[in-house]
N, C-alpha and C positions, 0 to 999 in steps of 0.2 A: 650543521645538522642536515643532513638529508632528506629535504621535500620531496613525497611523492604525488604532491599534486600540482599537474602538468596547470599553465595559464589558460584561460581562457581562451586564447587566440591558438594555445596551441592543441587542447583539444577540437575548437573549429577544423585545424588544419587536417589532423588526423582525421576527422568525417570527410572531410570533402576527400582527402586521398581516400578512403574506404570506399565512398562513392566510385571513383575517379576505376579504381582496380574493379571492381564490383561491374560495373556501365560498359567501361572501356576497355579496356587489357583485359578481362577473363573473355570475354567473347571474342578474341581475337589464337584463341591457344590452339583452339582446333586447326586452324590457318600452317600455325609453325608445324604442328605436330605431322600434316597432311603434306604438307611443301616446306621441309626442313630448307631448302634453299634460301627461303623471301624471308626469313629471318631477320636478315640486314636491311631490309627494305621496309618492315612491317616495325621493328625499331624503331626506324625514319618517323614513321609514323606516328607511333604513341609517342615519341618525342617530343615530336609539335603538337600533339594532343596537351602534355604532359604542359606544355609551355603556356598553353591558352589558357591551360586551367590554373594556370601560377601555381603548381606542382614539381617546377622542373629544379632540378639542384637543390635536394635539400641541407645538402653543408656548405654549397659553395658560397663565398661573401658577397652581401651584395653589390659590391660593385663590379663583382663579376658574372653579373646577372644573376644572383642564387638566393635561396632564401635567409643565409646567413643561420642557420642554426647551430646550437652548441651542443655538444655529444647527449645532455640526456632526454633535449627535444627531437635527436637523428631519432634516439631509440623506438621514440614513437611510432615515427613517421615511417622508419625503416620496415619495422616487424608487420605495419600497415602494408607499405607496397610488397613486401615479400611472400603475403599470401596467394603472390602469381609469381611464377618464375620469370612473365615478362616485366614484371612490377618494377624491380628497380634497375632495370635496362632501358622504362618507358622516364624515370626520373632520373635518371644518367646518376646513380648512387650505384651502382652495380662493380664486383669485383672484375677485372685488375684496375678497373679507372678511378674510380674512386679514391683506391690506396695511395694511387699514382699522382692524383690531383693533393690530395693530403700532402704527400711528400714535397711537391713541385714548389709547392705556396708556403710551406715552410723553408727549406731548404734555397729555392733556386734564386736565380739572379733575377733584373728585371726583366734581362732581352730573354731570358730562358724561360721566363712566366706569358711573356708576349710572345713568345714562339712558339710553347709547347703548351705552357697550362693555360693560358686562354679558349684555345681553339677546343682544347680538350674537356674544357670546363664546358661549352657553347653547345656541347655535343657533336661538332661538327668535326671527328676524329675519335678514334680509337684507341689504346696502347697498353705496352705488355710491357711485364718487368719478369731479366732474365738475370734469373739465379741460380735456380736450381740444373744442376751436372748429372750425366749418365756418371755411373759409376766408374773409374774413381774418385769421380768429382763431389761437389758439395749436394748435398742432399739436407737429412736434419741433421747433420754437423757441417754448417758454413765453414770448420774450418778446414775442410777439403778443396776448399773452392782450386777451381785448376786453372780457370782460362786466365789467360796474362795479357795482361796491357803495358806496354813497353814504350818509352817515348822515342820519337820521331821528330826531331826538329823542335819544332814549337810545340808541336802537335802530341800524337796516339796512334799505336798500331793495334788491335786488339785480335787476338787468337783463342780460340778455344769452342769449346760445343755445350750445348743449354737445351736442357728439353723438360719438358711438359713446361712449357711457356704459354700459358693459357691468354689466349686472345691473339693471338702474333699474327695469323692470318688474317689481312688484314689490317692489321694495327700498322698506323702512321710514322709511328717510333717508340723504341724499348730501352728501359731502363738498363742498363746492363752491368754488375758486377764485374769486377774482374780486380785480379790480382797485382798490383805496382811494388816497386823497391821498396815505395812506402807505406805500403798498407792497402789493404781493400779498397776499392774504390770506386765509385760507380758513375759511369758514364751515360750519355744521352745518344743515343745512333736512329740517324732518321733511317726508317725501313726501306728505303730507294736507295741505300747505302752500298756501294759495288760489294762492298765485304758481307753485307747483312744478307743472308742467306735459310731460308726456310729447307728442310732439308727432307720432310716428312710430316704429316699429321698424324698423330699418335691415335688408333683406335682406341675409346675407351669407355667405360662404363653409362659414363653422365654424357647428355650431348646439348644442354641448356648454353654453351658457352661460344660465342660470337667469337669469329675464328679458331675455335677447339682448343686444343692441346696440340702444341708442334715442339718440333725438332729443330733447334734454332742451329746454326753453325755462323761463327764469326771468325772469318780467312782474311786476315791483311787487311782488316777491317780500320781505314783510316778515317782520324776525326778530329777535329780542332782543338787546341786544348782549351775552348771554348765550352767543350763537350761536358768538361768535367761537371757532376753536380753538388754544389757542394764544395768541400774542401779535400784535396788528395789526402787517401790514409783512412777516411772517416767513414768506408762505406758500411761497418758493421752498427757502425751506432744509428747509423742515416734507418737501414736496413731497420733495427727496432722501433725507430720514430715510426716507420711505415707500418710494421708487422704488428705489434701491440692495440693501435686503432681499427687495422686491418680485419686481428682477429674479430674482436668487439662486433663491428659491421656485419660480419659472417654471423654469428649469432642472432644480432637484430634481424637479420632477412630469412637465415633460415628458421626462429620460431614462429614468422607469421607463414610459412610451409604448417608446420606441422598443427598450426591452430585452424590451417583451413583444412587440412586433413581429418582432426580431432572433428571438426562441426560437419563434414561429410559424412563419417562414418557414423554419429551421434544420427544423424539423418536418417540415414540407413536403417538403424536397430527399432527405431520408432517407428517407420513404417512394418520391417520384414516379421512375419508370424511364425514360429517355430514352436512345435511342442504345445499347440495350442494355447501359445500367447505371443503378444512383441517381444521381439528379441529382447529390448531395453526393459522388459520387466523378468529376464532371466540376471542372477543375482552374480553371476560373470560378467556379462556386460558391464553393466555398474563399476565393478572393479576393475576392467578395463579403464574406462573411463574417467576414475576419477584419480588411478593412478598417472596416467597422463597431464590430468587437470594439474595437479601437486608438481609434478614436476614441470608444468611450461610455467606454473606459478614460482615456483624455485629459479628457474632459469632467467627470469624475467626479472627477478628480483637483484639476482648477482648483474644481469648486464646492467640494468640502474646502477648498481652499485658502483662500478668498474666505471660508469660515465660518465659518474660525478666526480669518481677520483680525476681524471684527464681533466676536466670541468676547470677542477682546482688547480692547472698545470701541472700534476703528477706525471711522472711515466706510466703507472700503473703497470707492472709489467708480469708481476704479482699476480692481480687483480685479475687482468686480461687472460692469461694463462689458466688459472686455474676457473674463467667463465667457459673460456674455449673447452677444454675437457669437459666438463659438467652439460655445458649444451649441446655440445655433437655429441655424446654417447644417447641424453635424453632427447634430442630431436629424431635419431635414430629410429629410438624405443616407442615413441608417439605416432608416425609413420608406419612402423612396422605393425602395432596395437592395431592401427585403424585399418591395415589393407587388410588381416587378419578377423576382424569387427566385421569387414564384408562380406569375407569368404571368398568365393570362387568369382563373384563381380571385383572384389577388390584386385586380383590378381586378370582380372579383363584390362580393356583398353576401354570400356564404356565409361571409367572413370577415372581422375588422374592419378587416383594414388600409386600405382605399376610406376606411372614416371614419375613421380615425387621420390618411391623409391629409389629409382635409380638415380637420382640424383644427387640425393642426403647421402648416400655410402661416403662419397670422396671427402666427406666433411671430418672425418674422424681421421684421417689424414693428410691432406694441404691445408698449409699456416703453420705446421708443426703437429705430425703424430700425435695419439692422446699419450702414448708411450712415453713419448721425449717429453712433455709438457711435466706430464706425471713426474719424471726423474727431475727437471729442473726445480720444479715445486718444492721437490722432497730435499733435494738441497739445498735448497733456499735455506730453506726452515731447519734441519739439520745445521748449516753453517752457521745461523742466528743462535740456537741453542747451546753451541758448543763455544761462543761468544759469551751467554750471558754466565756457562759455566766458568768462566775462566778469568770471570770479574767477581 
């Protein structure tokens, strides 16, 4: 049965992180937004803010300095830090590391978890996972995937090009896909790698992402078969361990967006006078409002859902799928309601929702298009039925 009431200790933690984003991290945005550069530097910072306050790592285990939490205490604490875009970059839970950490700790060896997921867990490191292919490559069908890894001795040559590799600049070392005699497979490449090569930053919509979106290229890209993570052959299922909690994450961070959006704009309507009354007592407003309410309530509900299945050692894949859809379309909508609620300020720079916008769009396509999500769902369910015809 599914408890939705959090422990005591873990609704403490959610205040003090509200605190924590509220005091610390939101007075710190005007910084990024004014000096995009110090980003990595200002990071640094609510990092060790994030650590004094016993904030920092809220999935890592504790004995890997973390708080040790399980997916449906993250949910909390995530949607908590995610009401700042520095929110969960200041508690090192922020996308690609996170996912990256997820994977490392399941998956890796021990010298691989001393080598790569330690430091990266510590904060003290960055990293990027490279999958996604220009075209003809793998995009939302991994099974295009092109770059090839071919063995060398003992070892790994790894060839091929990766772009929109979000974090790469930057990042320590990347996960890397790539294609073997034996199946998918994915490797470990430290970024000081003579073959590892950044090849461009991809200009784009969103710019919240520490090291951006690049252009990865990997040329005779040699590495030990020490590298491998995991088991050769396995990297599509490795790939699901990662992307199914990954999705999940992304929803917990971007509905505490769109819940600090919803209370900005709620702000707004109560003060601003229009037609000789508050805006919030015109009977649109209202319905703005509480369409938004319904659905981050809805939204809120499925990622609990989805966190308890994982919880229960599920894949959820299901689950995770069909949250992912439902929250980026409706995180979207909430966002968009509220820059809309402002009018002509909301579309300013005097407030963040312009950049909250711009940064919810990518949402309804990395992790998997709502498109593809859509068709996978729809066959799921389709092949289950056509199943239970046939018995």
């Amino acid at each position: 049965m599914l408890d939705f009431s959090p422990s005591p200790e873990t609704e403490a933690l959610v205040a003090r992180t509200r605190q924590f984003v509220e005091e610390v991290v939101i007075p710190r945005e005007a910084e990024v937004a004014s000096e995009p550069h110090r980003l990595e530097s200002i990071r640094g910072e609510l990092q060790q803010a994030a650590r004094e306050a016993e904030l920092f790592a809220p999935r890592v285990p504790r004995d890997h300095g973390g708080l040790g939490l399980n997916w449906r205490d993250s949910a909390l604490v995530f949607e908590t830090a995610g009401r700042s875009l520095l929110g969960p970059q200041a508690l090192n839970c922020a996308a690609p590391d996170e996912g990256n950490m997820h994977l490392l700790h399941a998956v890796g060896s021990a010298a691989q978890q001393a080598r790569y997921y330690a430091p990266l867990a510590r904060g003290q490191v960055r990293s990027a996972f490279a999958m996604t292919e220009p075209a003809p490559g793998a995009g939302s069908d991994p099974s295009m995937l092109s770059t090839r890894a071919e063995r060398d001795g003992d070892g790994w040559v790894i060839n091929g090009d990766k772009w929109f590799i979000s974090g790469a600049d930057g990042a320590a070392f990347a996960i890397c896909m790539a294609r073997t005699d034996d199946g998918p497979t994915m490797f470990l490449v430290d970024a000081d790698n003579p073959g590892f090569e950044i090849t461009a930053l991809t200009p784009t919509l969103d710019h919240a992402f520490p090291g951006g979106h690049c252009e990865v290229r990997f040329a005779d890209c040699k590495v030990g078969a020490d590298a491998v993570l995991g088991e050769i052959g396995k990297g599509y299922d490795y790939a699901q361990l990662r992307l199914g909690p990954g999705r999940l994450t992304h929803c917990m961070r971007w509905l505490g967006i769109a819940g600090r959006a919803l209370d900005i704009a709620m702000d707004y309507v109560n003060q601003r006078e229009s037609f000789k009354k508050r805006l919030a007592q015109h009977q649109e407003m209202q319905r703005l409002v509480a369409e938004s309410a319904i659905e981050m309530h809805a939204s809120r509900l499925m990622i609990w859902q989805a966190a308890w299945c994982l919880d229960r050692g599920e894949k959820a894949l299901h689950e995770t799928s069909m949250t992912k859809v439902f929250v980026a379309e409706a995180v979207n909508r909430v966002v968009d309601r509220a820059l809309q609620m402002c009018g002509a300020r909301g579309i300013s720079e005097y407030l963040p929702l312009a950049n909250f916008y711009r940064e919810i769009r990518g949402f309804r396509i990395y992790d998997g298009a709502t498109e593809v999500h859509r068709a996978s769902i729809g066959i799921r369910l389709l092949r289950e039925a056509a199943k239970r015809s046939d018995t």
